[in-house]
Structure formats: structure tokens, C-alpha cells
Biopython code that builds the backbone (N, CA, C, O; Angstrom):
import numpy as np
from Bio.PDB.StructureBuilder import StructureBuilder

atoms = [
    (1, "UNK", "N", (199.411, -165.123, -20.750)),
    (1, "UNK", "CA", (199.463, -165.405, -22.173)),
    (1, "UNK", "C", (198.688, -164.360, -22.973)),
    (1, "UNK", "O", (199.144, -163.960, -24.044)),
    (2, "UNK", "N", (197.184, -163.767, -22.343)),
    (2, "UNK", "CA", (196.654, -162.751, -23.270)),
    (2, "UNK", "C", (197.390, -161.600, -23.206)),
    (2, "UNK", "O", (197.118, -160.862, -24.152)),
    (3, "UNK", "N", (198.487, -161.009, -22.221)),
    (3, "UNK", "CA", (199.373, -159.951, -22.743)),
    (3, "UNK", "C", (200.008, -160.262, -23.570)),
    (3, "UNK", "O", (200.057, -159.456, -24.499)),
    (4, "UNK", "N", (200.677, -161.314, -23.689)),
    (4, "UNK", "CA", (201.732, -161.373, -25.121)),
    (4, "UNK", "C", (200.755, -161.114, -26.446)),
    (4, "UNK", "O", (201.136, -160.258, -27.245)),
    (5, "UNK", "N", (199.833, -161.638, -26.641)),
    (5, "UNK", "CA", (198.713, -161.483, -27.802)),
    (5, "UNK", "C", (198.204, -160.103, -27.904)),
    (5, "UNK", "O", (197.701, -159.853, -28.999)),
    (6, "UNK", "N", (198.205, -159.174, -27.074)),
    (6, "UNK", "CA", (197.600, -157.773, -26.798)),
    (6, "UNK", "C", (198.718, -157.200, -27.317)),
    (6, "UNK", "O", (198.783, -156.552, -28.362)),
    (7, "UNK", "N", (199.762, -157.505, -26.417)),
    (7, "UNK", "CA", (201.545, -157.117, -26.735)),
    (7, "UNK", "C", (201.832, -157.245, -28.557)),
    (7, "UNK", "O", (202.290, -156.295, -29.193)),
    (8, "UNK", "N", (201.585, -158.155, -28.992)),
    (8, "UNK", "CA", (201.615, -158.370, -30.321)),
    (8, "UNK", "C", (200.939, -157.254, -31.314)),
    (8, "UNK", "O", (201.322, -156.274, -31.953)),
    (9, "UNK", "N", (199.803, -157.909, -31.096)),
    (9, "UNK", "CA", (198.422, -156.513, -31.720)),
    (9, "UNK", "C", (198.987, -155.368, -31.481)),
    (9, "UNK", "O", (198.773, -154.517, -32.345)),
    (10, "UNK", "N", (199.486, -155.129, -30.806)),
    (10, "UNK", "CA", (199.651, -153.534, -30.314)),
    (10, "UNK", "C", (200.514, -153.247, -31.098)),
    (10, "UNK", "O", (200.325, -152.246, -31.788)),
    (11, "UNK", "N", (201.723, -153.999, -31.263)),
    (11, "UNK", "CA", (202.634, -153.665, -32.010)),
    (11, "UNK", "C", (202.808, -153.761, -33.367)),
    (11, "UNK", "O", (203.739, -153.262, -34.000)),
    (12, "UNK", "N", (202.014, -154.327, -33.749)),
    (12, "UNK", "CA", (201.699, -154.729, -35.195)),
    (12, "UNK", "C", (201.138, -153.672, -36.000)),
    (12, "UNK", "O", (201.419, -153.305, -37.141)),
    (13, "UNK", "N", (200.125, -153.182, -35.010)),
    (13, "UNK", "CA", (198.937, -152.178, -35.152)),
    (13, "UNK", "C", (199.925, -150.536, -35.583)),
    (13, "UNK", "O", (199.876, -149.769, -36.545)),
    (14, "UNK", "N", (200.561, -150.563, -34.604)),
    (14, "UNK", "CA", (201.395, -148.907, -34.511)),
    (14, "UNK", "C", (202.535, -149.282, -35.501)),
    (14, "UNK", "O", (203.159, -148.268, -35.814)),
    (15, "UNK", "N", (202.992, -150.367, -36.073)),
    (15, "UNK", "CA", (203.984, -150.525, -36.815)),
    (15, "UNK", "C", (203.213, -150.115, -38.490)),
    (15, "UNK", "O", (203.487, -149.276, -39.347)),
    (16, "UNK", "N", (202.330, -151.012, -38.392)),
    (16, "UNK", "CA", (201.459, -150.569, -39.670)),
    (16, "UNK", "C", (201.225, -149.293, -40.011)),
    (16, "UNK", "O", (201.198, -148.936, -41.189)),
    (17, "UNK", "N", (201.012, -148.391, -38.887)),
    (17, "UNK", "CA", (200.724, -147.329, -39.107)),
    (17, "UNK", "C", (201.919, -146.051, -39.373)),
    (17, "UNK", "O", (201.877, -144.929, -39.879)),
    (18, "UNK", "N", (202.853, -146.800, -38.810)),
    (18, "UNK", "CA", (204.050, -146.043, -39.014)),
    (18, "UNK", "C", (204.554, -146.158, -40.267)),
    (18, "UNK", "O", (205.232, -145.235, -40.719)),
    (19, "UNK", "N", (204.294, -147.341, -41.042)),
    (19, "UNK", "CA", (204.798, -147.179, -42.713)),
    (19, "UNK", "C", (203.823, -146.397, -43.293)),
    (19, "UNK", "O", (204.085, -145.755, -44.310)),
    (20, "UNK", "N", (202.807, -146.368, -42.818)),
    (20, "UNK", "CA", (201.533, -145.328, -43.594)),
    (20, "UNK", "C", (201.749, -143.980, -43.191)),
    (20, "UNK", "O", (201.030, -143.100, -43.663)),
    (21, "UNK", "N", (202.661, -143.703, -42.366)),
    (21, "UNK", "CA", (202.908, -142.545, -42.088)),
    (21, "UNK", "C", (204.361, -141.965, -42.587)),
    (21, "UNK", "O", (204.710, -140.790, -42.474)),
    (22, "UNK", "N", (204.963, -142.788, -43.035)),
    (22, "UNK", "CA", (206.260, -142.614, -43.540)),
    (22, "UNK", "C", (206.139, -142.573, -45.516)),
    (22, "UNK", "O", (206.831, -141.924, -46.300)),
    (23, "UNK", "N", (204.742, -143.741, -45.863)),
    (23, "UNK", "CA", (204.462, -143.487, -47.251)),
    (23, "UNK", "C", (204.299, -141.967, -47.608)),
    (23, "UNK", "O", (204.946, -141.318, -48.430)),
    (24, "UNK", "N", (203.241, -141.547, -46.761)),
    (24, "UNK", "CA", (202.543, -140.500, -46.637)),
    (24, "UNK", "C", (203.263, -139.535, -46.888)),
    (24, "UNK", "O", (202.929, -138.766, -47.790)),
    (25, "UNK", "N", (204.567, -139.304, -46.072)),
    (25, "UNK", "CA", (205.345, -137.905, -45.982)),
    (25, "UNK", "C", (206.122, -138.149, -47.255)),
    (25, "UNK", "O", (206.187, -137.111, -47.913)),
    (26, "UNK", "N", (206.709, -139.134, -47.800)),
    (26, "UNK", "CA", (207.465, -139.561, -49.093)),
    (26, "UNK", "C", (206.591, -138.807, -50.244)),
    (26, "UNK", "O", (207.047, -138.046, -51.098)),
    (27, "UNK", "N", (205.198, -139.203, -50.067)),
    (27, "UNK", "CA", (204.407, -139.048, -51.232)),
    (27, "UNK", "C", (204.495, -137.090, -51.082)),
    (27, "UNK", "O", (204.974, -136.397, -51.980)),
    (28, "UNK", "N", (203.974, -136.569, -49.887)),
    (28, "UNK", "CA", (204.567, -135.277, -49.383)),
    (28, "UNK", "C", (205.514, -134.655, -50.079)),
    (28, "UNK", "O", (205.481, -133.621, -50.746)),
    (29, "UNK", "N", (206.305, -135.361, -49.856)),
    (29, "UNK", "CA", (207.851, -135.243, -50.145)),
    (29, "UNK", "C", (207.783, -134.834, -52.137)),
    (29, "UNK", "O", (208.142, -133.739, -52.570)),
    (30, "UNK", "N", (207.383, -135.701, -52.826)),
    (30, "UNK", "CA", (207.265, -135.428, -54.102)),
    (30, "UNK", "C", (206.433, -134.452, -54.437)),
    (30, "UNK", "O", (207.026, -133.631, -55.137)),
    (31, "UNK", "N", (205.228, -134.149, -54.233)),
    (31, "UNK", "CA", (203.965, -133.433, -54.619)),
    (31, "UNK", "C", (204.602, -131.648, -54.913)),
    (31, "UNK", "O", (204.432, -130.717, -55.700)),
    (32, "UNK", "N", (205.485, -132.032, -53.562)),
    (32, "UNK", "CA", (206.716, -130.689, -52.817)),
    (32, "UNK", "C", (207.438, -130.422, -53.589)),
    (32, "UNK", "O", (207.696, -129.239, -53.807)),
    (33, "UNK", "N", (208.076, -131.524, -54.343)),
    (33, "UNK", "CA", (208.974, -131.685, -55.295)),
    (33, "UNK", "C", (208.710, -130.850, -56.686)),
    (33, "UNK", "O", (209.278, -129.970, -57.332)),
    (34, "UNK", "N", (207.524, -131.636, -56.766)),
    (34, "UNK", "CA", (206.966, -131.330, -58.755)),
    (34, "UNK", "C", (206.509, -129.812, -58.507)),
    (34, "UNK", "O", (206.911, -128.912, -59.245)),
    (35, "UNK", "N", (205.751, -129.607, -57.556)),
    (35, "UNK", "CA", (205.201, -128.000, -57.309)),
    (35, "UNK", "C", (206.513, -127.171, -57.321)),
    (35, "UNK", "O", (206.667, -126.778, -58.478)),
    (36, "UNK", "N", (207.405, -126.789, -56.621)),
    (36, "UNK", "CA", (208.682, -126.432, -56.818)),
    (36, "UNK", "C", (209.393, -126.401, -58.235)),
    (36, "UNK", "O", (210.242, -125.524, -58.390)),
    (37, "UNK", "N", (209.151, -127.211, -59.215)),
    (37, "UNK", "CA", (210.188, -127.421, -60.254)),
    (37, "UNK", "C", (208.929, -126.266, -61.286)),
    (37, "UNK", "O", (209.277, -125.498, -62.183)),
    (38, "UNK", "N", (207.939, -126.418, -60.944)),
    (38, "UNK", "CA", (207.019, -125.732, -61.812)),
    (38, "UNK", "C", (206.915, -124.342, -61.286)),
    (38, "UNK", "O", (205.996, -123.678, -61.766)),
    (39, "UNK", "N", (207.709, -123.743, -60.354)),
    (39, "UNK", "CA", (207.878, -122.498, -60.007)),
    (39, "UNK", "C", (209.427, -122.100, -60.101)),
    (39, "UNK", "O", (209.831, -120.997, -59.732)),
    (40, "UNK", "N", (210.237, -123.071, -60.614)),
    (40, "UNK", "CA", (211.352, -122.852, -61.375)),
    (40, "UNK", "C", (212.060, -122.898, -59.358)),
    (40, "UNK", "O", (212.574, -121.885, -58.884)),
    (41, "UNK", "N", (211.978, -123.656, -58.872)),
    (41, "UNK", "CA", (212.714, -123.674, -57.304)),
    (41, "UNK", "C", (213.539, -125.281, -57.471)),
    (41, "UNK", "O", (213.199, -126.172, -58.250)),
    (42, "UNK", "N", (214.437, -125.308, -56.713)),
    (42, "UNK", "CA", (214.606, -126.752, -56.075)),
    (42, "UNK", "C", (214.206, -127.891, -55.626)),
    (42, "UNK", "O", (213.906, -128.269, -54.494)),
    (43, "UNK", "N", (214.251, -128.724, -57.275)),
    (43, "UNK", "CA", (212.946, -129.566, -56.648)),
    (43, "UNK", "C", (213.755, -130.920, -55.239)),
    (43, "UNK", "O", (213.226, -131.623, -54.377)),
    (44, "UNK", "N", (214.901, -130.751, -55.585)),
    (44, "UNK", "CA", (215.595, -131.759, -54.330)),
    (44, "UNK", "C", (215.608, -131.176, -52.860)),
    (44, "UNK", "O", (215.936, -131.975, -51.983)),
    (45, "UNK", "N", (215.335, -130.054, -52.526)),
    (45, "UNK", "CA", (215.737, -129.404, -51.413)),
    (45, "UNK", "C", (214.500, -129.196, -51.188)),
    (45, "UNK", "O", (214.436, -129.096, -49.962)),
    (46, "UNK", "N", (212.991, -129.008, -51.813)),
    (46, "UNK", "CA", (211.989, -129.002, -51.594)),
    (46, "UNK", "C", (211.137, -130.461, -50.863)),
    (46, "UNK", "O", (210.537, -130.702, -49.815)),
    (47, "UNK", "N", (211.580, -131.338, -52.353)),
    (47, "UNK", "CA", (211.571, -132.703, -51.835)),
    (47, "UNK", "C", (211.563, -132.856, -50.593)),
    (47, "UNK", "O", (210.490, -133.216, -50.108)),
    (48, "UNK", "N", (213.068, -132.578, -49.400)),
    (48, "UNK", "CA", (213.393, -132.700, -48.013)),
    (48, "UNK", "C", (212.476, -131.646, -47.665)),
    (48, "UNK", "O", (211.998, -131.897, -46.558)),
    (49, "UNK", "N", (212.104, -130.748, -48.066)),
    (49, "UNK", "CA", (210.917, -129.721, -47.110)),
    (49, "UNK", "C", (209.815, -130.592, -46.720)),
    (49, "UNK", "O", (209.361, -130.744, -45.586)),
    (50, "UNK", "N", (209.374, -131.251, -48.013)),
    (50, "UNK", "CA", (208.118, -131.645, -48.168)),
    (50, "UNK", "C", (207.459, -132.991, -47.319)),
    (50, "UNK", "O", (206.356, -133.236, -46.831)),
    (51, "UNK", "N", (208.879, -133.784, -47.435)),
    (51, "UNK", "CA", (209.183, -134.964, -46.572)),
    (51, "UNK", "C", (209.389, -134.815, -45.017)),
    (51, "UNK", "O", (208.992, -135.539, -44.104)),
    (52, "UNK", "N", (210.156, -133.618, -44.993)),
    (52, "UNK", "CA", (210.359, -133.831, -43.344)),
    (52, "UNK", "C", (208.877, -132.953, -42.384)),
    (52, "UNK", "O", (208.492, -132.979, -41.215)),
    (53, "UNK", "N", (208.333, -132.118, -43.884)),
    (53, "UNK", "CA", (207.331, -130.887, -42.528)),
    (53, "UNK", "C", (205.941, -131.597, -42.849)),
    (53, "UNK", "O", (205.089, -131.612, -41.962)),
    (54, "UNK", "N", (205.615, -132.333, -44.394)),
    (54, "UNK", "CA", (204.507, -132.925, -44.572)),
    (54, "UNK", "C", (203.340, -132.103, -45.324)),
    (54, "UNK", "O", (203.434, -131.660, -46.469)),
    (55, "UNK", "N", (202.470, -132.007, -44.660)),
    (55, "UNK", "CA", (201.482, -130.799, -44.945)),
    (55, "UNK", "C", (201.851, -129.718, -45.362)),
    (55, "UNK", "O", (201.785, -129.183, -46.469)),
    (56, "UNK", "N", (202.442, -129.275, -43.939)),
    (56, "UNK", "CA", (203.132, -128.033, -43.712)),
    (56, "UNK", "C", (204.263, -127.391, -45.130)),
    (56, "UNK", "O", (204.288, -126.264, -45.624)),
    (57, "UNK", "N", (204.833, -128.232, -45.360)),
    (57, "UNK", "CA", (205.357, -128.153, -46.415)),
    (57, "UNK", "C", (204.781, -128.158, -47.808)),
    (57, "UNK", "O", (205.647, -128.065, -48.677)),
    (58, "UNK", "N", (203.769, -128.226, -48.162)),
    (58, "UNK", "CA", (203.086, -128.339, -49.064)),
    (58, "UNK", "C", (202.195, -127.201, -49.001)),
    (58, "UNK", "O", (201.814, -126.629, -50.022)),
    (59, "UNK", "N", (201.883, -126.887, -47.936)),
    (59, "UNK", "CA", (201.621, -125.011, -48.119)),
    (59, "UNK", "C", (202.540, -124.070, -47.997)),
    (59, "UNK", "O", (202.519, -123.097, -48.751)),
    (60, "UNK", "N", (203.106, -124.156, -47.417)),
    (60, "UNK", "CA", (204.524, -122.901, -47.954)),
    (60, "UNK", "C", (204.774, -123.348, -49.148)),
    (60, "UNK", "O", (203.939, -122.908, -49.939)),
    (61, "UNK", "N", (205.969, -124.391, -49.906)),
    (61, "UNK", "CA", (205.711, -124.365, -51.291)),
    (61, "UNK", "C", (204.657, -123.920, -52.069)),
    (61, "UNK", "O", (205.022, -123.556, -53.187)),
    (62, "UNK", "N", (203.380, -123.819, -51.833)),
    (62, "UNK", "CA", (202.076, -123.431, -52.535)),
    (62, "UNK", "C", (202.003, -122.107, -52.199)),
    (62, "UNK", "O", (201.989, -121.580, -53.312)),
    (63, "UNK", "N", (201.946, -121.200, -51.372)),
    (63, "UNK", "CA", (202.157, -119.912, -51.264)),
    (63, "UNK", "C", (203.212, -119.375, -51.764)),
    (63, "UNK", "O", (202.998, -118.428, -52.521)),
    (64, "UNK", "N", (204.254, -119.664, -51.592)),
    (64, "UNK", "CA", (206.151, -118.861, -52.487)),
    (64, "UNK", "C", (205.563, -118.914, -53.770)),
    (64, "UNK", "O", (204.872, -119.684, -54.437)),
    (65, "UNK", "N", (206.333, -117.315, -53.906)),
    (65, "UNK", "CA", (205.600, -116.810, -55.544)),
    (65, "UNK", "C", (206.863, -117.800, -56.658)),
    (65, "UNK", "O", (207.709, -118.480, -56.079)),
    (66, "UNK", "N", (206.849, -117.778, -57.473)),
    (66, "UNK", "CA", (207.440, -118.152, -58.602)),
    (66, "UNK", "C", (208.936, -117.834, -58.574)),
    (66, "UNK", "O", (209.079, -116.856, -57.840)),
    (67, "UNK", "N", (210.190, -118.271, -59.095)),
    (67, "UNK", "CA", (211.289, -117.741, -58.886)),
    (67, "UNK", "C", (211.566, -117.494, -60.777)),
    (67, "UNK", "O", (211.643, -118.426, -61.577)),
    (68, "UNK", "N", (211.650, -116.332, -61.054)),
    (68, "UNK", "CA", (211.984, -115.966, -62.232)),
    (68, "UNK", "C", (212.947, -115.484, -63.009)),
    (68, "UNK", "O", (212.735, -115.290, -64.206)),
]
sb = StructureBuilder()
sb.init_structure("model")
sb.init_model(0)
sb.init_chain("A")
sb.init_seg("    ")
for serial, (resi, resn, name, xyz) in enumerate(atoms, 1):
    if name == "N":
        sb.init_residue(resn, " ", resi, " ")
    sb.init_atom(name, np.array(xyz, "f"), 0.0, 1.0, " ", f" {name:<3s}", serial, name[0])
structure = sb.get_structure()
């Protein structure tokens, strides 16, 4: 019976964390977005940069010079 309760927790635990990790890259995902539109780039195609690489994406957008 205490595996099913461990079994539970466990899963509860990594599930929680997986929407906090999915908020996270969304929020990513925008930051990617607005930085992009203010360098005159794609803010929808950035958006998916920003969302799928995370961080990573949020420094390349921040390094690419301006599109003029």
C-alpha cells in the first residue's frame, strides 16, 4: 500500500513540475516574441524560437542586430 502513496507523490510531484516547465517556456516564448517585434523581426516565428529553445532562445534573439 505505501508504494501506491509514493507512486502517487511521485507523480503528482513531476506532473507539477512539468506545467511549470511548460508555463515557463510559453512565458519564453513571448519575451522572444516582444524582443523581436522591437528589432523589426518576426514576432510569430520568434515566439516558436523562444518556446521551443527557452533560454537559449532568448539570447540569440538578444544578440541579432536589428533588421532595418
Amino acid at each position: 500500500m505505501t508504494t501506491d502513496i509514493i507512486g502517487m507523490v511521485t507523480v503528482g510531484f513531476i506532473s507539477s513540475i512539468f506545467i511549470y516547465v511548460v508555463i515557463a517556456w510559453f512565458i519564453f516564448g513571448i519575451i522572444c516574441a516582444y524582443i523581436a517585434g522591437t528589432k523589426n523581426r518576426s514576432q510569430f516565428g520568434w515566439f516558436i524560437v523562444g518556446t521551443l529553445l527557452g533560454f537559449l532562445g532568448l539570447i540569440v534573439i538578444a544578440v541579432v542586430p536589428k533588421n532595418e
